[in-house]
C-alpha positions as CSV (number, residue, x, y, z in Angstrom):
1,X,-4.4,-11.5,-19.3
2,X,-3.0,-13.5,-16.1
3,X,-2.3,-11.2,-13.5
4,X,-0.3,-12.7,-10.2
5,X,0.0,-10.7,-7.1
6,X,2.4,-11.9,-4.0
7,X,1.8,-10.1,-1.0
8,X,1.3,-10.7,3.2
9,X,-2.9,-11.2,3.0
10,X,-5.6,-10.3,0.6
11,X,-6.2,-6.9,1.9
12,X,-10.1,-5.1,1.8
13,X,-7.9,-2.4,-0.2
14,X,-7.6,-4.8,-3.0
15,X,-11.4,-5.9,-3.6
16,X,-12.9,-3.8,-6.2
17,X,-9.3,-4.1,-8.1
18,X,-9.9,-7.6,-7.8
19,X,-13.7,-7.2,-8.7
20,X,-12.8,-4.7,-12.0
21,X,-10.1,-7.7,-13.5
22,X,-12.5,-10.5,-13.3
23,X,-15.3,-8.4,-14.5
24,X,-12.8,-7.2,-17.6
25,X,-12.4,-10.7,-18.5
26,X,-8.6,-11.2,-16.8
27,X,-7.6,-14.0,-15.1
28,X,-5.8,-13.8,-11.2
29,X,-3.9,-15.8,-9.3
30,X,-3.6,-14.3,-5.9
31,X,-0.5,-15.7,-3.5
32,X,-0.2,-14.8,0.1
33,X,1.6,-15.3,3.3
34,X,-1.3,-15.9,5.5
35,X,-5.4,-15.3,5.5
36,X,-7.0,-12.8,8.3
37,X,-9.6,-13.5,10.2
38,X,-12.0,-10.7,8.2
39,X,-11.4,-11.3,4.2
40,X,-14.3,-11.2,1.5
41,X,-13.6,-14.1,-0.9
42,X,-16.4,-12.8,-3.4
43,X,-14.2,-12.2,-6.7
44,X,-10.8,-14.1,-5.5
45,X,-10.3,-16.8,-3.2
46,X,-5.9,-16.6,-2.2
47,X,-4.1,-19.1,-1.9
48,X,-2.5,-18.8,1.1
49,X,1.2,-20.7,0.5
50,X,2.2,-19.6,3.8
51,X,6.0,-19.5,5.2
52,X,8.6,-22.7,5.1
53,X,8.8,-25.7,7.6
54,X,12.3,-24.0,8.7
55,X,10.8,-20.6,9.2
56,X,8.0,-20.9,11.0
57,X,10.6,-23.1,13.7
58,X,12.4,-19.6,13.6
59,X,9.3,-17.2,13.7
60,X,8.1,-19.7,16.7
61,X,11.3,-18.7,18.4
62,X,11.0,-15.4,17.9
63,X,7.7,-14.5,18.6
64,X,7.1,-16.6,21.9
65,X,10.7,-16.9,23.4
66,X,12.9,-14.1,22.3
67,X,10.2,-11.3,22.1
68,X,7.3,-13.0,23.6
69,X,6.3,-9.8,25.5
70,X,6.4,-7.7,22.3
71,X,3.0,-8.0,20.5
72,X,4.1,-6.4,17.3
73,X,6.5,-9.1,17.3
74,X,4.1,-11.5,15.4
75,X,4.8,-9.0,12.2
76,X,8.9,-9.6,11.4
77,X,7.4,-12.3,9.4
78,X,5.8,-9.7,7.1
79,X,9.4,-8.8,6.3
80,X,11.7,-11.3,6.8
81,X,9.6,-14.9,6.4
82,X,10.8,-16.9,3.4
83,X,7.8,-19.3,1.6
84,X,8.4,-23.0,0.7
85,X,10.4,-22.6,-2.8
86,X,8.9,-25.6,-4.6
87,X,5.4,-24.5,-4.3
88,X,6.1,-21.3,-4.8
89,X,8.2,-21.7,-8.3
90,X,5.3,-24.4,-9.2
91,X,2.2,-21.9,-8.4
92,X,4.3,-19.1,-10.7
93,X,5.5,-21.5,-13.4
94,X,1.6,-23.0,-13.8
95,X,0.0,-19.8,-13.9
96,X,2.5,-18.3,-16.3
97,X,1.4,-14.8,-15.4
98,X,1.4,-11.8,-17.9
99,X,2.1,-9.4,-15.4
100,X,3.2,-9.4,-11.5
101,X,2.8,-7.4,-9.0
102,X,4.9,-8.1,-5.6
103,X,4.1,-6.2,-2.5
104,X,7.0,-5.3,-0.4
105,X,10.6,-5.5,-0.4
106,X,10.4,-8.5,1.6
107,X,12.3,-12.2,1.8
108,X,9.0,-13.2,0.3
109,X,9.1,-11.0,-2.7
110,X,12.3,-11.3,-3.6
111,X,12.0,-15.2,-3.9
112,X,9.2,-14.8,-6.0
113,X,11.5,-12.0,-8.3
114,X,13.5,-14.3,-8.6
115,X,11.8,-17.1,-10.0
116,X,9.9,-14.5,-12.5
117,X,13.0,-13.2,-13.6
118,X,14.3,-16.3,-14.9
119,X,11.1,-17.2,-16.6
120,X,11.2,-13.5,-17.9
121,X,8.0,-12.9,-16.5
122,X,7.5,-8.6,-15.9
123,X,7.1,-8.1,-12.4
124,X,6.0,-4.6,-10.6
125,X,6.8,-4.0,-7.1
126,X,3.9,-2.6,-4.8
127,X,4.5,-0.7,-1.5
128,X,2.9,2.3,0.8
129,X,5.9,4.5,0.6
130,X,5.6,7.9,-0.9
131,X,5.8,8.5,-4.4
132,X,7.9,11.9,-3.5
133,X,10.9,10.6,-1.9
134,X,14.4,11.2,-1.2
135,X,17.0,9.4,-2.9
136,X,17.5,5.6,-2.8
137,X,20.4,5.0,0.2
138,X,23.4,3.8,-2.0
139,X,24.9,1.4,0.9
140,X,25.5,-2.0,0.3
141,X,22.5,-3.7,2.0
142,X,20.3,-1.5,0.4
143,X,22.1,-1.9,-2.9
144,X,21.6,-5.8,-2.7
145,X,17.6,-5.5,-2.1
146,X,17.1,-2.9,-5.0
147,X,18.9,-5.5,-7.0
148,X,16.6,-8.4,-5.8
149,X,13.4,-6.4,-6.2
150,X,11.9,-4.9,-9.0
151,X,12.8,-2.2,-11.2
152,X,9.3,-0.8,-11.5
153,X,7.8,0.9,-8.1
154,X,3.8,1.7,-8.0
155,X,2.8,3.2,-4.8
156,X,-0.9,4.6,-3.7
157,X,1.3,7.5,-1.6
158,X,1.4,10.6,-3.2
159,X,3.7,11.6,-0.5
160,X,4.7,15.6,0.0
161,X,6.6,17.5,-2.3
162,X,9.3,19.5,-0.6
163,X,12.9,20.0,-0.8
164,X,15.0,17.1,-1.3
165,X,12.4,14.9,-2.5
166,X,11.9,13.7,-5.8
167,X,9.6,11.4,-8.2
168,X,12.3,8.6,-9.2
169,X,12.1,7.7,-13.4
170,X,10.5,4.2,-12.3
171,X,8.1,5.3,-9.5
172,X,4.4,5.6,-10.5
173,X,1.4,6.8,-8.8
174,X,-1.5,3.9,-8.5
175,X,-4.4,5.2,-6.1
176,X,-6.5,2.5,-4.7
177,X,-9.9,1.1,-6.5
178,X,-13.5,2.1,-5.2
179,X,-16.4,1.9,-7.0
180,X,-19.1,4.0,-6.0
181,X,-21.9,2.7,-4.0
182,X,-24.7,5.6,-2.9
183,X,-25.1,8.8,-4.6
184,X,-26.3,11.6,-2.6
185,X,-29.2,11.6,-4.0
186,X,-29.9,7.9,-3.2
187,X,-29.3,8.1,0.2
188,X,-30.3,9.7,3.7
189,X,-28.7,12.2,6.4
190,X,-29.1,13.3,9.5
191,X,-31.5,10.4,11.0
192,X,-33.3,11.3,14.3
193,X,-32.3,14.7,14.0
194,X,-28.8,13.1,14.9
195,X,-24.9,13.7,12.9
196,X,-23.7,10.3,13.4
197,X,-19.9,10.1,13.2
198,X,-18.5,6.6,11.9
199,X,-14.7,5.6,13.0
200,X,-13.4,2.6,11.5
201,X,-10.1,1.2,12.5
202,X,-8.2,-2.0,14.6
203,X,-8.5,-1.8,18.3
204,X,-5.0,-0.4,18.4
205,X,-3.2,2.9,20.4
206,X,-2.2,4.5,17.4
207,X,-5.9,4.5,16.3
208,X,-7.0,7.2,18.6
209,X,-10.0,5.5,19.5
210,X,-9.6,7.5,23.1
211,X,-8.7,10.8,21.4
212,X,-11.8,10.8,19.2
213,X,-13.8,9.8,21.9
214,X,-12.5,12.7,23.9
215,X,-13.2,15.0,21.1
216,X,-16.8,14.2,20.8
217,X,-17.5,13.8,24.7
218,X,-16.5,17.6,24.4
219,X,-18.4,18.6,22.0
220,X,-21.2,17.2,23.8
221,X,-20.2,19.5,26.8
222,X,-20.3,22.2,24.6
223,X,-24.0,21.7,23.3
224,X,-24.9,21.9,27.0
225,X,-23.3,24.7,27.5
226,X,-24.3,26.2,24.6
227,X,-28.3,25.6,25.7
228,X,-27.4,27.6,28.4
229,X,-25.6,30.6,26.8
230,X,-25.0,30.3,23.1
231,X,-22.8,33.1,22.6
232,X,-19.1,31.5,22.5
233,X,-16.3,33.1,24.3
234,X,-13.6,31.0,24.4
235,X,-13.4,31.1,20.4
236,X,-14.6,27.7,20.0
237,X,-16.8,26.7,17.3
238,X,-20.3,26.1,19.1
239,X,-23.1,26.2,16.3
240,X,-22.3,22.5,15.6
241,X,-23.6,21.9,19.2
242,X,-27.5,22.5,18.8
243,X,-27.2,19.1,17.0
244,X,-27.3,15.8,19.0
245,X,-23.9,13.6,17.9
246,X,-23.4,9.9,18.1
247,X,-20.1,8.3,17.6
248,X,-20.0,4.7,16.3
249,X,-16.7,2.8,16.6
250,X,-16.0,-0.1,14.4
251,X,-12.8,-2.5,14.3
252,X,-11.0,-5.6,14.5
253,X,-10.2,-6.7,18.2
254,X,-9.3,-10.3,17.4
255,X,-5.8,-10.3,19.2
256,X,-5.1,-10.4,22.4
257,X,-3.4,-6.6,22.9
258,X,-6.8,-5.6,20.7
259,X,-8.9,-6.9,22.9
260,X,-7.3,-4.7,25.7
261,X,-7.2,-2.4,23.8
262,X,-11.1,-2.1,22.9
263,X,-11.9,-3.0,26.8
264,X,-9.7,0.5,27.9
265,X,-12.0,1.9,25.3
266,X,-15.1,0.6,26.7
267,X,-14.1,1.4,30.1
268,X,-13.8,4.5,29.1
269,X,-17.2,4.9,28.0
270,X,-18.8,3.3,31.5
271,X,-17.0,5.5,33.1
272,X,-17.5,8.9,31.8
273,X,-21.4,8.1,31.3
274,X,-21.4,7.8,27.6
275,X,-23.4,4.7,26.4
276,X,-26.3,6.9,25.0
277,X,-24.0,8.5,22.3
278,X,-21.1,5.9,21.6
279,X,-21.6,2.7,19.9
280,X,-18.5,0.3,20.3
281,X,-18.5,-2.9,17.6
282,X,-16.0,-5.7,17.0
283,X,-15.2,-8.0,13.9
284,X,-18.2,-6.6,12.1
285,X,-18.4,-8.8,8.8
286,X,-17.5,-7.4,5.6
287,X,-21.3,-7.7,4.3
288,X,-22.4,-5.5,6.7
289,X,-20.5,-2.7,6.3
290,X,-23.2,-1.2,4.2
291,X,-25.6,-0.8,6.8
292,X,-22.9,1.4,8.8
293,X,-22.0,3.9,6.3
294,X,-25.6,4.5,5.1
295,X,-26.3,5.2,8.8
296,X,-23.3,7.8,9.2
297,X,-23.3,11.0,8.2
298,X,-19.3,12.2,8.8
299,X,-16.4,9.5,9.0
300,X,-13.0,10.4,10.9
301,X,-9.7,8.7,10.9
302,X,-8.1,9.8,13.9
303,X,-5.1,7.3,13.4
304,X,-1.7,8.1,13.4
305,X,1.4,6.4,11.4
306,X,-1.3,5.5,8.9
307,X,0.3,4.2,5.7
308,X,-2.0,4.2,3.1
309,X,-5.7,4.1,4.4
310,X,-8.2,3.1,2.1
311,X,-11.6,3.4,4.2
312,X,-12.0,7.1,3.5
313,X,-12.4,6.0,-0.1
314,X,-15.1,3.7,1.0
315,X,-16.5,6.5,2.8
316,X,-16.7,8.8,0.1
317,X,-18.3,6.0,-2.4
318,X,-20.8,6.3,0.2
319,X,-20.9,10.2,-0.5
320,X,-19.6,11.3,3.4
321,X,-17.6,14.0,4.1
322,X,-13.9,12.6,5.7
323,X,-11.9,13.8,8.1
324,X,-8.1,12.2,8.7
325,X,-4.5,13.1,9.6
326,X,-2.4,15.8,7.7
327,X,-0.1,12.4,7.9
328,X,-1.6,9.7,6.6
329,X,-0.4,8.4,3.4
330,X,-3.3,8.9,1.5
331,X,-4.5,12.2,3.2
332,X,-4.3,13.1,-0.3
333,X,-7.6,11.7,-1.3
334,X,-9.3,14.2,1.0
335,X,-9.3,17.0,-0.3
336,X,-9.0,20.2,2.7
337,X,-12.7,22.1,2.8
338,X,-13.7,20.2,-0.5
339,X,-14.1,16.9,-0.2
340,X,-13.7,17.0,4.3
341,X,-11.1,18.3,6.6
342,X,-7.6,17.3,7.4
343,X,-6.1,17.9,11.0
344,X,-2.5,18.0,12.3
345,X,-1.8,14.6,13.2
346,X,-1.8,13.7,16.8
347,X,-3.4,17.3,17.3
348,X,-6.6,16.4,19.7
349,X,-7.4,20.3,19.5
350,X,-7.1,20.3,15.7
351,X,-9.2,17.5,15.5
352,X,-11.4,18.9,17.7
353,X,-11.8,22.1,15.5
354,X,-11.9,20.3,12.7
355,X,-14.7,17.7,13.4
356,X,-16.6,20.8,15.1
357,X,-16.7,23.3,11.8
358,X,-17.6,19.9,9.9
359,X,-20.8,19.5,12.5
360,X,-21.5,23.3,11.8
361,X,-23.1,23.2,9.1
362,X,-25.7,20.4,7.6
363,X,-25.8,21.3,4.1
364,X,-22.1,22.1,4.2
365,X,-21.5,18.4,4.7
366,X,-24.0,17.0,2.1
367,X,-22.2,19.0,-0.5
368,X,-18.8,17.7,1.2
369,X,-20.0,14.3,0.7
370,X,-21.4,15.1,-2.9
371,X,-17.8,16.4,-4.0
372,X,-15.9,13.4,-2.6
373,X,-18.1,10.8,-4.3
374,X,-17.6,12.6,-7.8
375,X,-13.9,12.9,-7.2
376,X,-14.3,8.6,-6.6
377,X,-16.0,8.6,-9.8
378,X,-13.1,10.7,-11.5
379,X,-9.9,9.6,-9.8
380,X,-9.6,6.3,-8.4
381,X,-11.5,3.7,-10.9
382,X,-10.5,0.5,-12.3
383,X,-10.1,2.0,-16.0
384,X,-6.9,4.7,-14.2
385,X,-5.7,1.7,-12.0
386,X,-5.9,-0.6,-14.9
387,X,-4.2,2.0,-17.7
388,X,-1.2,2.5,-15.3
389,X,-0.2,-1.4,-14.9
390,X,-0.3,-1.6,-18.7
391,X,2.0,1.2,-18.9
392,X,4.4,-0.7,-16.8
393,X,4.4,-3.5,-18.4
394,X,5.2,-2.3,-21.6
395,X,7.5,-0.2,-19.5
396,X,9.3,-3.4,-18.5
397,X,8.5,-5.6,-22.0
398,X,10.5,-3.1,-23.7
């Protein structure tokens, strides 16, 4: 089959979906706005169509005179930037996909709805937002994009079940891909006597990159205070500090409020003394990755406002224990004292706790790390992910 997906950038999170259709024989035409800076071509190479001649004068404007002190200005093209419509219809029309999947409810998407809809080809629309949701706003703007989008909603967010949400008829849960990579068995822990914690995330505020490290610069405290009386008595949990701890943080610092961003972090490492047990990396290639999650031993998401997150599956097909945000869209893929730990989200002495009964005990977090890689095996594989889209299309054929 032809699969065609539309969306901002080839996203990490889409690889081993990528990887499991081209394996299975499908072929996949892969559209997107614009190309990152770290992408892994290895299965599909996008085509990056980018935005029209007459947008990008407006994004221009914008970005650099009307918000040019904003730096999340440079995403309201994510949203609201329109692609050249003769090479988009073209790309669609000479593919002639069997199924397409469209991320967002943007000006992008839309355009390409509405060039499948005319050729009748059965399109799926893909975004973060939580499969238990209220109701769909019934004013007119709102009314006017549902009628330009798809019919059919997939969506890796489980979301919360409470009162006044809902799972809509059309709405379908789609986790993300991950194939596993090291059993527990096949791999070590605990190297140099040392719990290595691994942090992976952009060189951004709402990454907590200064919480975490605040976190673990405690703990550290605590093992010295612990050497000198180990009975606790301010309740903490101190049996995790007999263990030396080293913190490795990992991200994307490529533009310029990242860059400032990482250098706060690194200043705060200088200054509080902290080189010997914090590693700070940038723009680490996809190729290596490996080589840092065979080294770890416990991987935390500190983040807040996290959409969808897909590293702690990467983590877990690694067989570590995880530990992330009560918030984060796909919290749900940790599960709480199973598979890791889930704190309350912006919660430093939460996280604290957390991360400190996860360094408690060794064998605890082996078996943490054993549990999450079976539940990759089970849950989120290309055969569930793949299962799901047909369902859809028929869904929509019909």
């Amino acid at each position: 089959m032809r699969f065609l997906y539309v969306a901002p950038r080839y996203h990490t999170n889409q690889m081993d979906i990528m990887k499991g259709l081209i394996e299975h024989g499908h072929e996949v035409c892969f559209i997107s706005h614009y190309a990152a800076i770290i992408e892994d071509y290895s299965y599909v190479t996008p085509i990056v169509l980018g935005y029209s001649r007459l947008y990008r004068l407006l994004d221009y404007l914008y970005v650099h005179v009307i918000h040019r002190k904003n730096p999340e200005a440079i995403v309201f093209k994510i949203q609201h930037g329109f692609p050249p419509m003769r090479r988009l219809k073209k790309l669609i029309c000479d593919f002639k996909p069997d199924v397409v999947i469209l991320r967002e409810r943007s000006v992008y998407s839309m355009a390409a709805y509405l060039v499948c809809r005319r050729k009748g080809y059965p399109c799926i629309l893909y975004n973060q937002n939580p499969l238990w949701s209220e109701p769909a706003k019934k004013d007119l703007a709102h009314r006017i994009v549902a009628g330009l989008s798809p019919k059919l909603r997939m969506t890796p967010v489980m979301g919360i079940r409470k009162q006044g949400t809902s799972i809509k008829e059309n709405d379908y849960f789609v986790p993300f891909v991950m194939e596993p990579r090291r059993a527990p068995e096949e791999r070590t822990y605990f190297e140099d006597d040392t719990v290595h914690i691994l942090c992976i995330g952009k060189y951004e505020p709402r990454k907590h990159h200064l919480m975490l490290l605040q976190v673990v610069e405690e703990l550290m405290q605590n093992q010295k205070s612990a050497a000198a009386s180990p009975v606790a008595t301010d309740g903490e949990v101190h049996s995790c500090d007999m263990h030396r701890i080293h913190l490795t943080l990992i991200g994307e610092a490529t533009m310029p409020f990242q860059k400032e961003n990482c250098e706060q972090v690194r200043q705060y490492v200088s200054g509080h003394h902290l080189e010997d047990m914090v590693t700070i990396k940038t723009n680490v290639p996809r190729r290596e990755m490996e080589a840092e999650y065979l080294a770890a031993d416990v991987y935390v998401i500190p983040s807040t406002r996290e959409m969808a997150s897909v590293s702690q599956l990467e983590a877990m097909s690694y067989s570590l224990p995880v530990i992330c945000s009560d918030l984060n869209g796909t919290a749900s893929y940790v599960e709480d004292a199973v598979t890791g730990y889930q704190f309350k989200d912006c919660d430093r002495d939460d996280l604290k706790r957390k991360l400190a009964m996860m360094l408690s005990d060794r064998e605890r977090m082996k078996e943490m790390g054993a549990e999450g890689y079976r539940a990759l095996i089970e849950k989120y594989n290309y055969e569930n992910y793949y299962r799901t889209i047909m369902q859809m299309r028929d869904k929509l054929i019909q």
